[in-house]
VEXDREN-2710 file (C-alpha; in Angstrom, 1 decimal):
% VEXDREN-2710
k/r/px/py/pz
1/UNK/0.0/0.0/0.0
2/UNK/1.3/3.5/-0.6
3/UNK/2.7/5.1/2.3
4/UNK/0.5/8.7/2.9
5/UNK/1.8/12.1/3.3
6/UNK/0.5/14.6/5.9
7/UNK/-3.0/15.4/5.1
8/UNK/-4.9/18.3/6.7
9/UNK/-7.8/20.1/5.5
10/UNK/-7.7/23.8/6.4
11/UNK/-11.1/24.9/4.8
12/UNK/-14.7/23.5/4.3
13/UNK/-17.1/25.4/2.3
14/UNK/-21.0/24.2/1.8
15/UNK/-23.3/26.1/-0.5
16/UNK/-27.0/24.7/-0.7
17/UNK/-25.4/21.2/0.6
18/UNK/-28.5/19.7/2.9
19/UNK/-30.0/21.9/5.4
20/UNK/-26.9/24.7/4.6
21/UNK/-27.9/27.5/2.7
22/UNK/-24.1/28.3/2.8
23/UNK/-21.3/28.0/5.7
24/UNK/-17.6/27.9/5.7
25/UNK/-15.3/26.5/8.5
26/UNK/-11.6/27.2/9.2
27/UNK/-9.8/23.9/10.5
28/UNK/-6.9/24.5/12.7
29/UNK/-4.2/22.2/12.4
30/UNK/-5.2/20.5/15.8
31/UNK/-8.7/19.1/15.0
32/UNK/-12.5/20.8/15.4
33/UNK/-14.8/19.6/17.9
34/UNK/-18.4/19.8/16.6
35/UNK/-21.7/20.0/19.2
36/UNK/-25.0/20.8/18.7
37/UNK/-28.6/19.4/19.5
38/UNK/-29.6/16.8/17.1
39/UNK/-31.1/17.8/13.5
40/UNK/-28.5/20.8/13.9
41/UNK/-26.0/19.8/10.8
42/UNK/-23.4/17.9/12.9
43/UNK/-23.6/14.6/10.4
44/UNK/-23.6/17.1/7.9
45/UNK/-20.7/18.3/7.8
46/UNK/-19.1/14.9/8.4
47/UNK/-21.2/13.7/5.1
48/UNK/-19.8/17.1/3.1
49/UNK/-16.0/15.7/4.0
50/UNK/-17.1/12.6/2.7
51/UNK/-18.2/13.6/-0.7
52/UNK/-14.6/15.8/-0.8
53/UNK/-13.1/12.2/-0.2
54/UNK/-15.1/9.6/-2.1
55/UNK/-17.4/11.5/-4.4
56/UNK/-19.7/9.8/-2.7
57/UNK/-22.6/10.2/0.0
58/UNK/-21.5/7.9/3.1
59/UNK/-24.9/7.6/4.1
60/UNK/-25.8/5.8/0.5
61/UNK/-28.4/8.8/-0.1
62/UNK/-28.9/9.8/-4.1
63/UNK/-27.0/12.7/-5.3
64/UNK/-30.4/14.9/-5.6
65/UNK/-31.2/14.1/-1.8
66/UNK/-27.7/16.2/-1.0
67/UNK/-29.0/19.6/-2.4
68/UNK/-31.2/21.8/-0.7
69/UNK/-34.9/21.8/-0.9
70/UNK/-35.7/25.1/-2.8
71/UNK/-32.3/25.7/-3.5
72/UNK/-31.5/27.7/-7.1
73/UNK/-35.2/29.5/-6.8
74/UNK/-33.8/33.3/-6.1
75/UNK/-31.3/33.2/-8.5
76/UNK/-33.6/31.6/-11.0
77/UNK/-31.4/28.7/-11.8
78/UNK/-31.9/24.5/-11.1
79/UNK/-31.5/23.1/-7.8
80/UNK/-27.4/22.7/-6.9
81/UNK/-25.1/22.2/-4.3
82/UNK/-21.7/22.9/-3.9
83/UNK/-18.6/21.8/-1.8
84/UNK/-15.3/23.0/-1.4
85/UNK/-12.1/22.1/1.0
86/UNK/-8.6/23.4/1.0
87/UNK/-6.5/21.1/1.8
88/UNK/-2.7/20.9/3.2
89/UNK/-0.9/18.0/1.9
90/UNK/2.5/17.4/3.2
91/UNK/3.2/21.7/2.6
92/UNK/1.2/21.5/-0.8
93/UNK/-2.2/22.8/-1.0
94/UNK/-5.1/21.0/-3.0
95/UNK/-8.4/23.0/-3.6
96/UNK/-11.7/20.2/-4.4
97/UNK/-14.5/21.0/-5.7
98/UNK/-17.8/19.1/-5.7
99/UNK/-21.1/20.2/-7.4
100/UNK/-24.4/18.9/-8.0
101/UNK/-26.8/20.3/-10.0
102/UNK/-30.6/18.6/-10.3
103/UNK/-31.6/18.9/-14.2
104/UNK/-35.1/18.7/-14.2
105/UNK/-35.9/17.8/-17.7
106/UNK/-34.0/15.0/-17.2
107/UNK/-34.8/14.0/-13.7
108/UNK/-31.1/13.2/-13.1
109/UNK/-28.1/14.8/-11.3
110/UNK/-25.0/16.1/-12.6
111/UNK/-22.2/15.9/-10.3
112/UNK/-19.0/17.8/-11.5
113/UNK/-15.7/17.1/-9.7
114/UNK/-12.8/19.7/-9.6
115/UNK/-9.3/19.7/-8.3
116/UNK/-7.5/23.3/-8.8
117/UNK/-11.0/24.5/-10.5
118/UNK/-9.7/21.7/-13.4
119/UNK/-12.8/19.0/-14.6
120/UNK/-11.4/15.5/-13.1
121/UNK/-12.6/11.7/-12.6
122/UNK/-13.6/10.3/-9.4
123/UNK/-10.7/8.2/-9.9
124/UNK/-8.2/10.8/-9.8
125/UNK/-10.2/12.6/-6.9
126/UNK/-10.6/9.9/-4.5
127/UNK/-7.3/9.5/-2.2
128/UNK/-6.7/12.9/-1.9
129/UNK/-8.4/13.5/1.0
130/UNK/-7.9/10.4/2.5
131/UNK/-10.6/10.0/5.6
132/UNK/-11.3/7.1/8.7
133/UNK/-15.4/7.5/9.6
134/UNK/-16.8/5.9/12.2
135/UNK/-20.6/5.8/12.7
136/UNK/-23.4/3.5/14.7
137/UNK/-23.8/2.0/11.6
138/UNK/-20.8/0.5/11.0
139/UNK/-21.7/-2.1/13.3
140/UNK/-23.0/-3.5/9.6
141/UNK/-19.0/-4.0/9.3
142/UNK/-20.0/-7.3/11.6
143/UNK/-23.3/-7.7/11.8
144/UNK/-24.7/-6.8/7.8
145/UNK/-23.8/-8.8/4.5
146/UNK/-20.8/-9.4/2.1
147/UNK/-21.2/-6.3/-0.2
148/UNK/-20.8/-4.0/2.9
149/UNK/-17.4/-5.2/4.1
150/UNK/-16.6/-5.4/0.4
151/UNK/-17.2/-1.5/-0.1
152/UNK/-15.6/-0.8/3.4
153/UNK/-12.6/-2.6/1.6
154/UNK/-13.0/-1.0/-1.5
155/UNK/-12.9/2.2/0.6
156/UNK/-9.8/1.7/2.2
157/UNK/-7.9/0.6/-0.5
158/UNK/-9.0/2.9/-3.0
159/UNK/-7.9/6.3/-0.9
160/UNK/-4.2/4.5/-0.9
161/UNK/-3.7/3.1/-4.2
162/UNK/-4.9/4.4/-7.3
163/UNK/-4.4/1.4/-9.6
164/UNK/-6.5/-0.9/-7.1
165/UNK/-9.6/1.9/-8.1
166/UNK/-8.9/1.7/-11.8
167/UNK/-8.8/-2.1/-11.8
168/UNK/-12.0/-2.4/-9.3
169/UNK/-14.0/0.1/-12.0
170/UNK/-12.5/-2.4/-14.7
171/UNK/-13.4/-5.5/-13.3
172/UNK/-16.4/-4.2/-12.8
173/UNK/-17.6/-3.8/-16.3
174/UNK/-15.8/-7.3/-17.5
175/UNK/-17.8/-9.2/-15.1
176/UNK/-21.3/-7.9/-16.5
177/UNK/-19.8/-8.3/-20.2
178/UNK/-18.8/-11.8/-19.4
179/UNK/-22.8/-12.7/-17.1
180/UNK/-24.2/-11.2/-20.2
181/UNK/-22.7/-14.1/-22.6
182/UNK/-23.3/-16.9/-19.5
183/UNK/-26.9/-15.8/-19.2
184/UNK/-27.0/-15.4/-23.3
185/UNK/-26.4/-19.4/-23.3
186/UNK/-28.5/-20.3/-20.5
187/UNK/-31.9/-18.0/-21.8
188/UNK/-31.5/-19.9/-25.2
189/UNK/-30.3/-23.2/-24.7
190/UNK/-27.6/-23.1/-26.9
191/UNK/-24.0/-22.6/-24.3
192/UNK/-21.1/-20.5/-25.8
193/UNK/-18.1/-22.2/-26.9
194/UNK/-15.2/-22.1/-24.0
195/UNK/-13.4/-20.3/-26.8
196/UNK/-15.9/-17.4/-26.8
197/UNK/-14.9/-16.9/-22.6
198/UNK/-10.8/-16.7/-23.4
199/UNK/-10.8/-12.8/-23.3
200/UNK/-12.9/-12.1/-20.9
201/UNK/-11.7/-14.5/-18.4
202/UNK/-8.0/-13.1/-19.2
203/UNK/-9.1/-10.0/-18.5
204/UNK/-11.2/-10.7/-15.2
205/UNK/-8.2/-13.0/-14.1
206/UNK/-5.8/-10.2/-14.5
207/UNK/-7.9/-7.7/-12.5
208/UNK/-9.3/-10.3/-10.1
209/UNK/-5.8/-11.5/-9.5
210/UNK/-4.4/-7.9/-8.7
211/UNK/-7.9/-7.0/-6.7
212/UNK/-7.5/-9.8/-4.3
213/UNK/-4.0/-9.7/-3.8
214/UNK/-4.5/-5.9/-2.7
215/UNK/-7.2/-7.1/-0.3
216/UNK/-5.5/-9.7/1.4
217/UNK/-2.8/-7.9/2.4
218/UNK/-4.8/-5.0/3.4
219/UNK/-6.6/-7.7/5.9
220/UNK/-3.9/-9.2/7.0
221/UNK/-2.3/-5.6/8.0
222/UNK/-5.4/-4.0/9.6
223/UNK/-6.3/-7.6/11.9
224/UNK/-2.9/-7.3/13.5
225/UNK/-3.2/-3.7/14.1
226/UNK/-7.4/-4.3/14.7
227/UNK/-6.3/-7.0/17.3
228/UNK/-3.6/-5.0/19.4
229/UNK/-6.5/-2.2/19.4
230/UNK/-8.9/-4.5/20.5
231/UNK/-6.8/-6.2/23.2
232/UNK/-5.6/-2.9/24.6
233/UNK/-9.4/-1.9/24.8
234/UNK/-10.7/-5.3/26.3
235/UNK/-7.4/-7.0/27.9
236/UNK/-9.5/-9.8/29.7
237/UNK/-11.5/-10.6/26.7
238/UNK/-10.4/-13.0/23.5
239/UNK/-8.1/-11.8/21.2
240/UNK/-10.2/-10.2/17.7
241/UNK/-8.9/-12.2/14.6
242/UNK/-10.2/-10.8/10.9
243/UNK/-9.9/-13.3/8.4
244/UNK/-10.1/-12.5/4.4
245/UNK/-12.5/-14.8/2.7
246/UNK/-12.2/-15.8/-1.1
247/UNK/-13.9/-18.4/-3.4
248/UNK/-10.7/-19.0/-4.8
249/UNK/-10.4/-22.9/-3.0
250/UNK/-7.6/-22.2/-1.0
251/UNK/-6.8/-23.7/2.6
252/UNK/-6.3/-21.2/5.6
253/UNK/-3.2/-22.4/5.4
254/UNK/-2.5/-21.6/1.8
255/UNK/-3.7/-17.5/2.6
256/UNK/-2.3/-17.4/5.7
257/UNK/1.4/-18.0/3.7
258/UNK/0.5/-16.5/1.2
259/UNK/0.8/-12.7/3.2
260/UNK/2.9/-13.9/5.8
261/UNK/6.3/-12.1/6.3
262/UNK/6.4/-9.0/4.1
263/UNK/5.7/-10.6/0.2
264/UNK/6.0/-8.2/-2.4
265/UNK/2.7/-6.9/-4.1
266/UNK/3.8/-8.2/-7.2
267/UNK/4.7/-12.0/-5.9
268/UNK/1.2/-12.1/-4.3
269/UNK/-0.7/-11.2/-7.3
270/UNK/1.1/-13.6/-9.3
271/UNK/0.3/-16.4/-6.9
272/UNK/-2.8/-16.0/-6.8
273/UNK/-3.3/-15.2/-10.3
274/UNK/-2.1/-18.9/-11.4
275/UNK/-4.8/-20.2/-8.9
276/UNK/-7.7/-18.0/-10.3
277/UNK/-6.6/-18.5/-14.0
278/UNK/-7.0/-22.6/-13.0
279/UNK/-10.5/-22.4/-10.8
280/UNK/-11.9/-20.0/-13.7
281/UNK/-11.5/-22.4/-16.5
282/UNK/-12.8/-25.6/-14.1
283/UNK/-15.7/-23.2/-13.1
284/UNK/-17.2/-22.7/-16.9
285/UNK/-19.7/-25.3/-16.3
286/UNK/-21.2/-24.3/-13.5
287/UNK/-21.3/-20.8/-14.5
288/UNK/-23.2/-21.2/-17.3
289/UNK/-25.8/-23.7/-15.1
290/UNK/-26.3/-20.5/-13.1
291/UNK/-25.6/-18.2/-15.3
292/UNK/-23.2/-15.7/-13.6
293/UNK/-19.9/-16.2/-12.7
294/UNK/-19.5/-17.7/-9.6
295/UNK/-15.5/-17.0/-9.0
296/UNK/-13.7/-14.1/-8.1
297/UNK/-13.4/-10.9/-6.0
298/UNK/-17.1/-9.7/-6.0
299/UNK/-17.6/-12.5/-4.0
300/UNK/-15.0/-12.2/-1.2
301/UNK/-16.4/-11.4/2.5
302/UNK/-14.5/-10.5/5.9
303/UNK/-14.8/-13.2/9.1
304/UNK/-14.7/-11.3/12.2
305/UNK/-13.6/-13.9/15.3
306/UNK/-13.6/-13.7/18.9
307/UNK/-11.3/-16.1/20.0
308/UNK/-11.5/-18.2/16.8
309/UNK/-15.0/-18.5/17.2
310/UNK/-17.4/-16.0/14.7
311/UNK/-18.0/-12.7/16.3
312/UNK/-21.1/-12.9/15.3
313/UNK/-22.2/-15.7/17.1
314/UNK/-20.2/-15.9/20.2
315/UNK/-19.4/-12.3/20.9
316/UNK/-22.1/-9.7/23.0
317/UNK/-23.2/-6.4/21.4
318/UNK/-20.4/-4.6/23.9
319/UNK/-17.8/-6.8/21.8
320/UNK/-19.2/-6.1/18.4
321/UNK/-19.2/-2.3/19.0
322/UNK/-15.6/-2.6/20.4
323/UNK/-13.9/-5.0/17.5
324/UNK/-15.6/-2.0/15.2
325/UNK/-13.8/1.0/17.1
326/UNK/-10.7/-0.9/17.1
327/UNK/-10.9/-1.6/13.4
328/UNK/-11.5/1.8/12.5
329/UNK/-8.4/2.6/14.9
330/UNK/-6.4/0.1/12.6
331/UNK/-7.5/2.2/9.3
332/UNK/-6.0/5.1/10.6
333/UNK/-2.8/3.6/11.9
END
């Protein structure tokens, strides 16, 4: 993972963001301390830094739900919203710019994304303002489904390494070309040769590969800083073990060596790569009986343990809520 300069952000500026007709804060070096009664725009602004860091609402809300009610009317134009933060990193400043604008006859949002008042992609806008949040629902991060410890990973790795985001967005689009032709052959009886798969399983091989390599290392990193956290927290309970989950058909055994010691990124990817190149090709079959491919990172998951045993299961509320804190702890170690 890439190591992170010194990030600070100096300036927040919301303009019809949420309840905000507009406000702008000054961020000392030191940290702001935010309190207020509820409904008073504290999540707010936690959401606007968010958006500056993702390009995304933490809170999974559409686009159009982030601009203000009645926003645009006085000056005659469509609903927007606008954010802004200055930010300090490692002596250089970065100025982002998010803004939303609702276009009506269209009933869609345009989101534009700046950096130094220049148009650029969420891809190369995501890691500059590298955040940590922690909410009451992150609990989910234990208790809730695949997908969301997937885009908590996805998260994490995407604010520290730029090709893991490029190859995620890639993968992403492979895998519905290649379902498309899987459920192609299983609407009309007639299956696709194997031939007709070679690309797109070289390509979703060479992503996948890459995509879980990143993963596991970033899981086995974060459980041993997660579990010192968590131990230091709760000395006399059992020690908190994350474990990476793939449907690659690997033993414990095989993961654990596989990110034992300090690999190199490169040796990783190409080890698992030779395994997900063979499972692919033996899992053709059965992928085109289900029609979707049933291999690969957008199925991996995260096993929380309590003493070896599932968190889940075995651990109290108290414990769940503690193995989350020190988690988010690790992220920002």
């Amino acid at each position: 993972m890439t190591l992170l300069s010194p990030v600070h952000i100096r300036r927040l500026e919301l303009e019809q963001f949420r309840a905000y007709t507009s406000v702008e804060l000054s961020v000392p070096a030191a940290g702001l301390r935010v309190v207020g009664p509820n409904g008073s725009g504290k999540s707010t602004l936690i959401e606007a830094l968010l958006l500056l860091s993702t390009t995304r609402s933490r809170r999974g809300a559409q686009d159009s739900d982030l601009i203000r009610h009645e926003s645009g009317v006085e000056l005659g134009v469509a609903p927007y919203a606008r954010v802004l933060g200055e930010i300090d990193r490692g002596g250089v400043t970065v100025h982002l710019d998010v803004a939303l604008e609702n276009q009506l006859e269209r009933s869609t949002t345009r989101k534009v994304l700046k950096v130094a008042d220049r148009p650029r992609r969420a891809v190369d806008v995501v890691g500059l303002l590298p955040t940590v949040a922690f909410s009451p629902e992150d609990l989910d991060l234990v208790l809730g489904s695949p997908p969301i410890r997937r885009r908590w990973l996805d998260v994490v790795l995407s604010q520290t390494d730029r090709k893991y985001l490029r190859f995620l967005s890639r993968y992403g689009k492979i895998l519905s070309q290649r379902n498309g032709l899987l459920k192609q052959g299983n609407n009309n009886g007639n299956s696709p040769s194997a031939s007709e798969f070679t690309y797109w399983d070289e390509q979703l091989t060479a992503l996948g590969a890459y995509i879980i390599a990143a993963r596991a290392l970033a899981v086995a990193r974060i459980a041993a800083s997660a579990g010192i956290r968590f131990t230091s927290l709760a000395p006399e309970v059992e020690p908190l073990g994350l474990e990476y989950q793939s449907p690659l058909n690997q033993s414990p055994v095989w993961w654990g060596a596989l990110v034992s010691g300090q690999p190199s990124a490169d040796d990783v990817v190409q080890r698992v790569g030779g395994v997900y190149e063979f499972q692919m090709g033996e899992s053709l079959t059965s992928d085109l009986a289900r029609g979707s491919t049933q291999i690969g990172p957008h199925r991996d998951d995260v096993a929380f343990t309590l003493g070896g045993r599932p968190l889940t299961r075995f651990g109290s509320r108290g414990q769940q809520r503690l193995a989350v804190v020190a988690l988010k702890l690790a992220e920002a170690d």
